[in-house]
C-alpha positions in Angstrom: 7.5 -8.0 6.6 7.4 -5.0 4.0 9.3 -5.1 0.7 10.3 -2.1 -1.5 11.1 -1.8 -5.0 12.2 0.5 -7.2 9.1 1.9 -9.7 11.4 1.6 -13.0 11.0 -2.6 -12.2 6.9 -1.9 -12.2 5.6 -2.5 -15.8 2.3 -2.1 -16.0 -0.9 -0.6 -13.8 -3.0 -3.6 -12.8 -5.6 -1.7 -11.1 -7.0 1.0 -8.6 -8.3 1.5 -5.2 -11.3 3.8 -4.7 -10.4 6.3 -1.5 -11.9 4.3 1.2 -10.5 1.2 0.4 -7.1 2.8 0.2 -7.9 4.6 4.1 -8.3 1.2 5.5 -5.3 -0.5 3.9 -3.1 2.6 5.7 -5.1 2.1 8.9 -4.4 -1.4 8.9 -0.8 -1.0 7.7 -0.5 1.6 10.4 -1.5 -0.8 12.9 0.6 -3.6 11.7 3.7 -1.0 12.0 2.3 -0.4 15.5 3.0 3.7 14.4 -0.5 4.9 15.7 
């Protein structure tokens, strides 16, 4: 189940993700969506 919402509702920056970690979270989303 994915949820969306709007950026203006987004306060603050909490953190980053470095490059790789950011590649396997698509990967993994990619698979979840079955859209490989």
């Amino acid at each position: 189940q994915i949820i969306t919402i709007d950026k203006e509702r987004l306060m603050k920056k909490i953190g980053t993700l470095d490059n790789q970690r950011m590649a396997k979270i698509n990967e993994a989303i990619k698979i979840s969506l079955e859209i490989q």
